[in-house]
N, C-alpha and C positions, 0 to 999 in steps of 0.2 A: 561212504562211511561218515557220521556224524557221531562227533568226537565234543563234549561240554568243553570249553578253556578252563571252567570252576575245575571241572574234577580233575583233567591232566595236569594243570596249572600247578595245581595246588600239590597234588601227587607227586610231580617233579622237581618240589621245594628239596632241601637237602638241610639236614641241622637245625630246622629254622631259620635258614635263610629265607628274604624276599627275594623275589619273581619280577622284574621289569616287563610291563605288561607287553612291548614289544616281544622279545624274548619267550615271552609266553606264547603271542601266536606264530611264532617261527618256529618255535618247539612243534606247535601242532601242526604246523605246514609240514614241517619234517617228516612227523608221521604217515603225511598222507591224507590226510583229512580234508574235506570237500565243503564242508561249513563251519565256520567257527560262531561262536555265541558269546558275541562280546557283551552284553548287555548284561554285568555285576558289578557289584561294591569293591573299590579298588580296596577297601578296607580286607575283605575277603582275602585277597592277592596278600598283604599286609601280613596279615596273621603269621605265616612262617611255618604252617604244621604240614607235617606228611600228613597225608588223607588215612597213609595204611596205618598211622599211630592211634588214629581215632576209632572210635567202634559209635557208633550213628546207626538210627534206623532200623532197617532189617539185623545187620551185623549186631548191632547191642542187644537184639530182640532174640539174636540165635544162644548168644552170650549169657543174657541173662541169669543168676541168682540169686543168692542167700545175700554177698554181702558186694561189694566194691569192688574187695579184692581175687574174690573166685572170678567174677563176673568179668577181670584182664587178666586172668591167671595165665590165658594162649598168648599174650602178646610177649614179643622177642624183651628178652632178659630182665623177664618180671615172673617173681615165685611171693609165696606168702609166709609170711610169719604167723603163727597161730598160739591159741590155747582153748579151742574148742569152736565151735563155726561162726560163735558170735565175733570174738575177739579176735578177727581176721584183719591184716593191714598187708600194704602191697611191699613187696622187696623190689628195689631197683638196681642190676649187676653188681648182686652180693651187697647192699648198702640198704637198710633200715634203719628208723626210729627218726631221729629228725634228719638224717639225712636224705628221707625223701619227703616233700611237705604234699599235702591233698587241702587243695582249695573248691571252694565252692561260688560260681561265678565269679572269680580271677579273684577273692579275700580268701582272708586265713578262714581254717573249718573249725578252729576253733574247739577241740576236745584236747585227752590227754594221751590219745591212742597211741602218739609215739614214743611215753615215758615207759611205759610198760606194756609185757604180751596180753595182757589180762583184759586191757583196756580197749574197749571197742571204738570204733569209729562212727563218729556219731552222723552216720550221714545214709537217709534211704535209697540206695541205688534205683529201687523200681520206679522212683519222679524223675531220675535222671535223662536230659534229651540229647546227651554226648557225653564221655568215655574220652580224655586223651592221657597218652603217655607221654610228657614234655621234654622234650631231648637240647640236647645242644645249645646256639648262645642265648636262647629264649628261657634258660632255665634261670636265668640269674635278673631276669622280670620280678623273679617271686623270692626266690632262692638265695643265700651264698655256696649253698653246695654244688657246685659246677658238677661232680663225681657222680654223685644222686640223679634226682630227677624231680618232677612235678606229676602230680596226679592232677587232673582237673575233672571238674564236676559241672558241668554245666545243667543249669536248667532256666536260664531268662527269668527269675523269680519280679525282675525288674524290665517288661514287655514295651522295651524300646519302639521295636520293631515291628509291633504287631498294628493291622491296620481292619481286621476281619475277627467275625465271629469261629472262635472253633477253640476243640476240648479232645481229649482222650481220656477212656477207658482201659483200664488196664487187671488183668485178673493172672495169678502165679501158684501153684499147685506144685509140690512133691512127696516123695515117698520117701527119700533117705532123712530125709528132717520133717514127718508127718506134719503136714499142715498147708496155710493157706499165706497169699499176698492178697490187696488189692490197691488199686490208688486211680481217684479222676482226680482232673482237671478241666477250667474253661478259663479262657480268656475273650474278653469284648475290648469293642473298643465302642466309642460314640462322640461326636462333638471336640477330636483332639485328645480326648481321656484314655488311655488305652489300660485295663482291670486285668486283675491274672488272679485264681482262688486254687488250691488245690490242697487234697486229703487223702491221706496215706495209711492204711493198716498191716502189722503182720503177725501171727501168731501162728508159730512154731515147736514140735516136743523135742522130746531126744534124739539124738543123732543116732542112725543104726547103723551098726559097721558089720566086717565079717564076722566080729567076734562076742556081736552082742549090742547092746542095746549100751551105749554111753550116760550114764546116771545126770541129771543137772545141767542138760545140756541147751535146756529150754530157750529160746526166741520170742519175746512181745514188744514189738515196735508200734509207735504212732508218731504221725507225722503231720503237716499241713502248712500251708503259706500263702499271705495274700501281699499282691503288690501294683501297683498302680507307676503309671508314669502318662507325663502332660507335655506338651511341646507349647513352647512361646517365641516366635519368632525363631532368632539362633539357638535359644537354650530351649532344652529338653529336660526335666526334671523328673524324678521318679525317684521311689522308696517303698520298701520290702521289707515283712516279717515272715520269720519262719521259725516254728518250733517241732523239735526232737523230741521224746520219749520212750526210752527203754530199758525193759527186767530183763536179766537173760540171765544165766549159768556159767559159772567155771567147776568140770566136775573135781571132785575129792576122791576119800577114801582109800589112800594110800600113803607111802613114806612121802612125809612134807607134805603133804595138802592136807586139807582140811576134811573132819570125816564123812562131812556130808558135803561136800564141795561148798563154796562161797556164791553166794546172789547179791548181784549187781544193780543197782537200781541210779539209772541218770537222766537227766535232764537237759538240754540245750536252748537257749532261747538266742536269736538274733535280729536283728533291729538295722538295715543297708538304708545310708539316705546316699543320692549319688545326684552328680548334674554332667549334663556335658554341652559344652560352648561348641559351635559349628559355624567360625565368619565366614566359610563359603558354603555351607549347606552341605556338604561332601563327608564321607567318615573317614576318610584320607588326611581330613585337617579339622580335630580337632581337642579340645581341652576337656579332661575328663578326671572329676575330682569324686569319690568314693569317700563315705565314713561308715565304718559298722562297729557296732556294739554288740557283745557277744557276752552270755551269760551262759555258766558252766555249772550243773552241780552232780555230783556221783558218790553214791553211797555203795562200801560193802558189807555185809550182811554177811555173819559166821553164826548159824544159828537165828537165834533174836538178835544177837549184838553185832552192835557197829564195831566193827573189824578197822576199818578205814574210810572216810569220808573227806572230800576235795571240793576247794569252791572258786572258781577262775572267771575272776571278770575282766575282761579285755576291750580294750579302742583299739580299731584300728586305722588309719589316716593315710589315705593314698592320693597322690596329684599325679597327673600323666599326660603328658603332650603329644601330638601322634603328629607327624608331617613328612609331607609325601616324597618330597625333594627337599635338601639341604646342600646348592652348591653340587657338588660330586656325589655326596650321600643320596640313599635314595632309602623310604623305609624308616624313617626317626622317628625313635619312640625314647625319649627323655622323661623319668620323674621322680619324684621323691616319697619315701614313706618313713610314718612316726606310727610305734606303736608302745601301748602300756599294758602289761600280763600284772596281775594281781592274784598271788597261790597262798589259798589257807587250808592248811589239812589239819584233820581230826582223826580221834579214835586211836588206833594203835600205830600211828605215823610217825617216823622220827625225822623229819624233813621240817626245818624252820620255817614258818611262814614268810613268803619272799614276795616283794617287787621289782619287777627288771623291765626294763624300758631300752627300744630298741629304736635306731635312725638310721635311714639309708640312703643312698643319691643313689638311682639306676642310669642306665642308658644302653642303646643300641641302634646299629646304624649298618647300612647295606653301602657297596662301593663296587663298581663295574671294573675288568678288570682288560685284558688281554684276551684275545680270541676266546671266549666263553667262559671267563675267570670272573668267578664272583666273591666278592669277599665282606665277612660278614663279622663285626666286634662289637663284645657288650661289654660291661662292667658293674659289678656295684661292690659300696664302699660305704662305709659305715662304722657302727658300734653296738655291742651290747652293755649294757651297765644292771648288775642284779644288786638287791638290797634287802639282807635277808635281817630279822628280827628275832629277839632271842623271845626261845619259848620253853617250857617245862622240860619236853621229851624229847630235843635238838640236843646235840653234840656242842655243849658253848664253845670249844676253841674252832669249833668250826665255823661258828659266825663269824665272817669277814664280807666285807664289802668288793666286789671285785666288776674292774672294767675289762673290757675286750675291743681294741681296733681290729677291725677285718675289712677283708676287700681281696674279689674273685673276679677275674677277667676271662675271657674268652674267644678266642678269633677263629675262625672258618673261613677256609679256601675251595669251591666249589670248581672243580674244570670241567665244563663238559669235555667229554672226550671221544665223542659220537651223538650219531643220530639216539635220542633218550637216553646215553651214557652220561654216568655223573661220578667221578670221583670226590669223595670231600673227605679233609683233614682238620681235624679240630685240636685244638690246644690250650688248654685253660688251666688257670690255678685254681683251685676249690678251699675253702674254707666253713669254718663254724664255730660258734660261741657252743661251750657244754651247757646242758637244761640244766634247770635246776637242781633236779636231782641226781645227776652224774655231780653237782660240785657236794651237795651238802647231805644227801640221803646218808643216815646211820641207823641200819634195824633190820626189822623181817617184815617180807611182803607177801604172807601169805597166801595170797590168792595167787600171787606167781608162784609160788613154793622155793622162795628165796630170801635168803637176809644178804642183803645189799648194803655196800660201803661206798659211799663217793668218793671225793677227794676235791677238798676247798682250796686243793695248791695247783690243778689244774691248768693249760695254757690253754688257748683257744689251738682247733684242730685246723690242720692246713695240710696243702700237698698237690702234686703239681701233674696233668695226664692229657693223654693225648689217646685220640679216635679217629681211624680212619677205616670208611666205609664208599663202598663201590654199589648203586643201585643202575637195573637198567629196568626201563619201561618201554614193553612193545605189544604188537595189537596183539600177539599171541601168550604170549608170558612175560612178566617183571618179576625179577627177583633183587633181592638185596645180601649184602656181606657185608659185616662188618668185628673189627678186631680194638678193644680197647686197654689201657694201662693207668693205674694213676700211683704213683708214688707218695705216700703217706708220709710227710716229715713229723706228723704226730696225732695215729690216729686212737681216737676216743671211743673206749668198747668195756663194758661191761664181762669181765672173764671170770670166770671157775677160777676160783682161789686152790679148791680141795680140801679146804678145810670146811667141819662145819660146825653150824652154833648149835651145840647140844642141848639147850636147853629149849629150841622151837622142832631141832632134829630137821633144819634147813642148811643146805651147803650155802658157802661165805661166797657172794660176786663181787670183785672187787672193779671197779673203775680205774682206768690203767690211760697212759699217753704214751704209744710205742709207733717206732718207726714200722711202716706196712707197706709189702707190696700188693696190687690189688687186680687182676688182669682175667680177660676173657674172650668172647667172639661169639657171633649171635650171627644168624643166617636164616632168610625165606625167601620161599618162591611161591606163587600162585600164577594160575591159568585169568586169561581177560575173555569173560564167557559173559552175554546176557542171556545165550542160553544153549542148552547142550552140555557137554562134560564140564564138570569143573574140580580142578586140584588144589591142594596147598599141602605148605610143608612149614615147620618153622624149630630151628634147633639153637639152644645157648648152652654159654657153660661158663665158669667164673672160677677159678682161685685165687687163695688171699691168703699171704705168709707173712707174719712177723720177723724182722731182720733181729734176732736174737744170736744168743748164742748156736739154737741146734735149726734155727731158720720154721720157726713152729709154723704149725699150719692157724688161719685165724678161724673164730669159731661162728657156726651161725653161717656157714657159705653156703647154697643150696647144690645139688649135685647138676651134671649133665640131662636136661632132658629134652625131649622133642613130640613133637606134635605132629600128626599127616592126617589128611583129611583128601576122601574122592567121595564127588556124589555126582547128580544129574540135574538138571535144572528145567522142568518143561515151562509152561507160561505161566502157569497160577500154580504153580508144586515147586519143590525143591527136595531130594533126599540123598543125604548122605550120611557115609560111614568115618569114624574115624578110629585112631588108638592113641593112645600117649603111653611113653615111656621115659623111666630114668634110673643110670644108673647106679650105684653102691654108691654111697659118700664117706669113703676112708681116711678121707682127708680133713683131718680135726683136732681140734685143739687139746691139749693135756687133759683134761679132765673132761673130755667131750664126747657122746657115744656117737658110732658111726650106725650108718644104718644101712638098708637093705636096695636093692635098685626094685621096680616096679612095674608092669603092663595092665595097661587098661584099653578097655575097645566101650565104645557104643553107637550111637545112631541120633540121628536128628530128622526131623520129618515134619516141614513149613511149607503150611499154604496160605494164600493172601491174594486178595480183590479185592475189587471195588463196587460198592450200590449205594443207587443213591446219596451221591457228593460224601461219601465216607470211606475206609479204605479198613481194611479188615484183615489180621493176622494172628493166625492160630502155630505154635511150633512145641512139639512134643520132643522130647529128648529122653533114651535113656544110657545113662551114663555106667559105667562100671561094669557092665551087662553080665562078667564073670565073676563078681564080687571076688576081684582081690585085695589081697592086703596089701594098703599103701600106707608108707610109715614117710609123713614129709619132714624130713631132716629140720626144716624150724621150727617146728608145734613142739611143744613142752610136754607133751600130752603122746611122743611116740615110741616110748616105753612101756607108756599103759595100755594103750589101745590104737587100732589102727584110722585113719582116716575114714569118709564116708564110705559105705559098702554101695550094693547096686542101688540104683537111682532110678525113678520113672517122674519125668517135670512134664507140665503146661501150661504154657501160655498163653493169653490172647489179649487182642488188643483191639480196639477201636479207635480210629484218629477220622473226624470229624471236623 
């Protein structure tokens, strides 16, 4: 049997922890394996990610949709928060808005999709060439929210790596959202110059459900990015633009919305210059400094009028050290980040125009321990500092100036405790500075169908949890378990007041700092097939109670659901079937409605070869196949109408 070290290596990481590359090939000795393939980038080994957290390749290709967050919607204790398919963002075990952040090649992405449901995420999945969902002490790289998690985005906009001419073609087609994707790319390289060019389109109508056609639910993206990088001697240099565009719908026509729903119209422009120092040639060791400038603009549209309009220019400044061995460390990645947010809003906004500027020192480092003990500690530490300015349509006693110290640690204890047995226990404090609009929003947000209250008296959110998770990996099956808790000393949430403002006829959400408990458990198995049967399974659940008087439930938790998937696999085919289910969500907050549990079944049906030095993938899905009604406990929108009805998608790909 011949077994990659990349892929079990990497698969066998636990938390985010680093892999001592000894340890790695005695891992695979263990198995049994008859050749090992040492020949990668210790950087590779570095990284810290499950393999099974990523979606790459084929798997992103079976994945694929409408937005980011459908497209990981199957991955363990990730649900979506919505307000129709555009304004889709990912939940991380019962934890959105900024406490899960989505970067785009390891920077901030730079929209407002976590202030509100309304707000789309300005990012084209179909250029995407990896999918991760970032767990444990690597979360605090990006993050202070230890709790949350990281979305990352990758796509090499900045073609370090590349030394060869080659491009992909990509084309996307469905039926519950009529319409089309498409997006290429090429990269060259020549003379040490290595180019990267790509273009992205998509235009989509209304979403069709069981119960009808969704009014306003419209989809137009464009997209595109060119970027270049040069090598000189140790330094390698490179810099990347990319810009976003997109119209799309929030529907209306009922109590608190608007009557013909609201249209969105936004922009994204960003500007990545980066270098990295290499005094031994190796990516094991070395210095890597990052700057991006990020322009934001988003207009809402009620009617002809500007409802609400938002303009966010942000720096961002990252320096990063990578080294291989430190003494007993092994795995250091040391660095610092400064950033500047600049928020001016317009039109019917009662949110002060604000600056806030943010600094941080990260770090993390791997430590060997006792007979297969690995231990793994990050930290970052910091500040936020906002500076809001008085304006006409701001609350003036609400203009205050406010700082925030923070600082989130986290350590991980990996045992093996068998041949591919891995226990890991993690432990971290989490933290977070309130947006700005939890400190100072005063008004109604129409397009969310709410009038919103901050609170400028605010503390930053903190709280203290712990995970531990059992994976095994074997040539027949690997499965994973895992159970988490985090105790909230004050968490920052958005709640139903129940009262509302009669005069927009929008219930009151008031911004709150309550103690929370937060706890859940998340489990999967799959089959290790290149071909023949193949299974998987993958089930979560999450509840979250305010420690009050009656111990309320918190609002915005998603319910129990699970995923099972059996197909077949021949040499150039793959077909499977799958179903999802989830159950009732009764468990909600005062003034929260509960909703209904759910079954869906469909089918997936991917072939792919090779001709002529290119590689070729077609995958058909259709989803929903019984058009039921699915009411997702986060959408705003599951009172009015149900989620997407039956589905018929296609895909294909060209990689050249």
């Amino acid at each position: 049997m011949k077994t990659s070290l990349l892929k079990v290596a990497i698969g066998s990481l636990l938390s985010g922890g680093f892999l001592p590359f000894a340890f790695a090939q005695e891992f695979i000795q263990d198995l049994g394996s008859s050749t090992i393939e040492a020949e990668i980038q210790t950087q590779t080994l570095m990284e810290g990610l499950r393999e099974d957290d990523d979606l790459k390749d084929g798997k992103l290709e079976r994945e694929i949709s409408t937005t980011i967050a459908e497209t990981i919607r199957n991955e363990p204790d990730v649900a979506i928060r919505s307000m129709g398919p555009a304004a889709a963002r990912p939940v991380i075990k019962g934890l959105s808005g900024s406490h899960v952040e989505v970067t785009e090649d390891g920077s901030i992405s730079g929209d407002m999709s976590a202030t509100s449901p309304d707000h789309a995420v300005a990012s084209e999945v179909l250029t995407a060439q990896r999918l991760r969902v970032l767990r444990g002490p690597h979360i605090l790289l990006h993050s202070y929210s230890a709790a949350g998690g990281v979305v990352q985005v990758e796509r090499k906009d900045i073609p370090f790596s590349d030394s060869l001419f080659h491009g992909y073609v990509t084309w996307y087609a469905e039926s519950g959202q009529p319409g089309y994707a498409t997006a290429v790319g090429a990269n060259a390289y020549a003379m040490g110059l290595s180019v990267k060019g790509e273009l992205s389109g998509r235009r989509m109508g209304d979403m069709q459900t069981p119960d009808g056609k969704l009014k306003n639910t419209q989809i137009e993206n464009s997209s595109g990015a060119v970027g270049a990088a040069y090598g000189i001697g140790q330094f390698r240099l490179g810099a990347s633009y990319r810009w976003f565009d997109s119209d799309y719908g929030i529907p209306g026509g009922f109590i608190g919305g608007h009557p013909n729903g609201v249209d969105i119209s936004l922009w994204k422009h960003d500007l990545t210059l980066r270098g990295l120092y290499q005094p031994s040639g190796a990516m094991h060791d070395t210095l890597d400094v990052t700057l991006r400038i990020n322009r934001y603009h988003h207009k809402e549209f009620e009617g002809e009028t500007v409802g609400a309009e938002f303009a966010v220019n942000q720096e961002d400044l990252r320096l990063e050290k990578i080294m291989a061995n430190l003494g007993p460390l092994f795995g250091v990645r040391i660095g610092a980040e400064l950033d500047s947010r600049s928020v001016e809003m317009g039109g019917y906004v009662f949110t002060p125009p604000t600056r806030s500027y943010g600094a941080s020192l990260f770090a993390i480092a791997s430590a060997g321990g006792w007979r297969g003990l690995e231990m793994t500690f990050s930290g970052r530490f910091g500040g936020a500092f906002f500076r809001p300015r008085e304006s006409v349509v701001a609350d003036k006693d609400a203009i205050e100036d406010r700082n925030f110290a923070l600082w989130a640690l986290e350590a991980e204890f990996s045992q093996r405790v068998g041949v591919g047995k891995f226990l890991t226990l993690d432990v971290f404090r989490t933290t977070r500075a309130p947006t700005i609009e939890e400190l100072y929003n005063q008004g109604p947000h129409l397009a969310a169908y709410t009038y919103e209250r901050g609170n400028h008296k605010l503390d930053a959110e903190s709280g203290y949890g712990a995970e531990i998770e059992y994976r095994s990996y074997g040539e027949l099956l690997s499965w994973r378990a895992a159970a988490h808790g985090t105790w909230f000393l004050n968490h920052l949430a958005p709640r139903a007041s129940g009262d509302t403002n009669w005069s927009q006829l929008l219930p009151i959400y008031q911004v709150r700092g309550d103690e929370a408990l937060l706890f859940g458990a998340s489990a999967s198995v799959q089959t290790v097939a290149e071909l023949g049967l193949r299974a998987s399974a993958a089930a979560s659940y999450v509840r979250g109670i305010f420690r009050d008087a009656n111990w309320g439930d918190m609002p915005q938790i998603p319910p129990f659901k699970f995923h099972g998937e059996l197909g077949y696999i021949w040499k150039h085919l793959q077909a499977s079937a799958y179903c999802d289910f989830a159950l009732a969500q009764n468990f909600v907050d005062l003034y929260e409605e509960p909703t209904p549990g759910y079954f869906t079944a469909g089918a997936v049906l991917e072939i792919r070869w090779e001709l002529a030095l290119a590689k070729y993938s077609l995958v058909f899905r259709a989803d929903n196949i019984f058009d039921a009604d699915v009411r997702n406990h986060l959408s705003r929108l599951k009172s009015v109408m149900p989620e997407k009805g039956r589905n018929f998608s296609a895909m294909a790909r060209v990689l050249f």
